[in-house]
C-alpha positions in Angstrom: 0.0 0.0 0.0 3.0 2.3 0.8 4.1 1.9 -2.4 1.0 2.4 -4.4 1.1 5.6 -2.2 4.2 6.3 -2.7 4.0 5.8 -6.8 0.7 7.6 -7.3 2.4 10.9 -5.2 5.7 10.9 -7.7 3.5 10.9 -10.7 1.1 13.6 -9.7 4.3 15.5 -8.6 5.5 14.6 -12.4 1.8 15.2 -14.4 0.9 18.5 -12.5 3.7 21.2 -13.4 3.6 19.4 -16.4 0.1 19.4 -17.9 -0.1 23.1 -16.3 3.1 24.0 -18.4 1.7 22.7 -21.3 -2.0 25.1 -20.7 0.1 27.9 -20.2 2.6 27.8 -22.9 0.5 29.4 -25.7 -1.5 31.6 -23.4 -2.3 34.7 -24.6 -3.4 37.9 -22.3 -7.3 38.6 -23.1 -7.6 42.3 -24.3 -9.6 45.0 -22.3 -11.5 47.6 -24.1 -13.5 50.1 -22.3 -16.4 50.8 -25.0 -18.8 52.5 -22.2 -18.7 55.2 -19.9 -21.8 57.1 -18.4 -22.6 58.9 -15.6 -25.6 57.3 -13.1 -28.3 59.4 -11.3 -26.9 59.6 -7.3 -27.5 61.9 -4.4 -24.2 61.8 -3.4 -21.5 64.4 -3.5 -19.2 62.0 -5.8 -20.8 61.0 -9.2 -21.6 57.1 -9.6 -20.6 56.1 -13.2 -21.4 52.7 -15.4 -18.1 51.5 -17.2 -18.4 48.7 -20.0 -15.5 46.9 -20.1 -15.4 44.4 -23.2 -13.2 41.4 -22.7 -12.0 39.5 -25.5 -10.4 36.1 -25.7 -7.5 35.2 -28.1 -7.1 31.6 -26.4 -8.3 28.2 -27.7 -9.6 27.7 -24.3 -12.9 29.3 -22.1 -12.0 31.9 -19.8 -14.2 31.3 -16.4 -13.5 34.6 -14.2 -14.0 34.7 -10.5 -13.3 38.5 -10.4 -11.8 41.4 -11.5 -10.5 44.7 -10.0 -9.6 47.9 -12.1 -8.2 51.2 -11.6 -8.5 54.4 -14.2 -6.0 57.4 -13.6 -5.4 60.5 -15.8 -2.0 62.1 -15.3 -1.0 60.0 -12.3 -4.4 60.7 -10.5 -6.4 57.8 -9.6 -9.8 58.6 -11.4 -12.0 55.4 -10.6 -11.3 52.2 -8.9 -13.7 48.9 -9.4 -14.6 45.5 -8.8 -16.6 42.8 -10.3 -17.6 39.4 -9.4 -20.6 38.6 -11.5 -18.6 37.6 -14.7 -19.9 36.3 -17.6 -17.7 33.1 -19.0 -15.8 34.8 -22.4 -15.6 31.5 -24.5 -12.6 30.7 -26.5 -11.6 33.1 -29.6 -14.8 35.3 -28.5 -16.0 38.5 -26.5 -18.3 39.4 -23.6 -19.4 42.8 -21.7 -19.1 43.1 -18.5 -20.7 46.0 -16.6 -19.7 47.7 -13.5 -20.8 51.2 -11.5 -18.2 53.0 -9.9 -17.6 56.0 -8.2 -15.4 58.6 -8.7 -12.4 59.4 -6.3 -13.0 63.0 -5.0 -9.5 63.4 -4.0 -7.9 62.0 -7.6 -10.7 64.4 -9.3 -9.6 67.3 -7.6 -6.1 67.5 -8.1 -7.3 66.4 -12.2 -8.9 69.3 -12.2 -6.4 71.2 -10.5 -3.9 70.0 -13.2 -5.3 70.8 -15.9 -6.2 74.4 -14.8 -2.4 74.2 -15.4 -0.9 75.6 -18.6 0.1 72.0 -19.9 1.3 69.9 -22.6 -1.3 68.9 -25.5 -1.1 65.3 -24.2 -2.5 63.8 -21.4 -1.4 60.4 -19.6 -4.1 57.9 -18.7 -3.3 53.9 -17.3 -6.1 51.5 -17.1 -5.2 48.3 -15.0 -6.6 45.6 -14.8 -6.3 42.2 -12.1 -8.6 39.2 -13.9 -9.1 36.5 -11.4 -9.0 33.0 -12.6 -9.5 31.0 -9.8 -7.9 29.6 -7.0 -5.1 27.7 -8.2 -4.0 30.0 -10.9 -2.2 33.1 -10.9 -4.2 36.4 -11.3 -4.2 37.7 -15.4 -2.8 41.7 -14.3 -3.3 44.0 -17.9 -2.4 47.7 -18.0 -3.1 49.9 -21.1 -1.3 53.1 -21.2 -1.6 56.0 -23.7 -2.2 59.2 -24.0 -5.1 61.6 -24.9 -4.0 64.6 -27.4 -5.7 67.9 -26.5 -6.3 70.4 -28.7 -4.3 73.2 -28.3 -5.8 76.9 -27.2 -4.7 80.0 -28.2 
């Protein structure tokens, strides 16, 4: 029996890293697009807003999330943070929506504004990050999108 045991425990040891090399090896980051953004009705003194996020799915494989957190900030000020955990499964080589309301961060709006009271640059700095959670035994999917938004410029 101690052998058995024994056997069975050096081949899962062997088969494990193995088969999860072998899932991992031609994984491919989904993509995040935010393709909505509107403000919600609220009563309270910072505004309440719906982001879309669209996920999409370059794998041969289903993507089942368990959660995801993001952040938004414009010129090194966090605008928005969020969670979901109400995620639809994004089947392989396809897309799904996923919905969330946030709120603004008072503080991170303020000095925005503040900023760009400032005579500036015609670009402006945004991140987007994003933490996809994929279960328990795997290691969280983290995503950032950086860029920059061209202003026109004022005479």
């Amino acid at each position: 029996m101690k052998l058995l045991i024994s056997r069975l425990t050096t081949l899962l040891v062997i088969l494990i890293p193995t088969s999860c090399a072998t899932l991992n090896s031609n994984f491919e980051k989904p993509e995040i697009i935010v393709n909505s953004f509107k403000i919600l009705p609220g009563g309270s003194i910072d505004p309440t807003f719906e982001i879309g996020l669209r996920v999409v799915n370059p794998n041969s494989i289903s993507l089942n999330f368990k959660g995801m957190a993001y952040t938004a900030s414009i010129e090194g000020n966090q605008i928005f943070s969020g969670v979901a955990n109400q995620l639809p499964i994004v089947p392989a080589y396809g897309e799904e929506e996923v919905k969330s309301n946030v709120q603004a961060d008072l503080f991170g709006g303020i000095r925005l504004f503040a900023d760009l009271m400032q005579p500036r640059k015609t670009r402006i700095a945004y991140t987007l990050k994003v933490k996809l959670d994929v279960g328990t035994f795997a290691l969280p999917i983290h995503i950032t999108r950086e860029g920059n938004l061209t202003m026109p410029k004022t005479n």
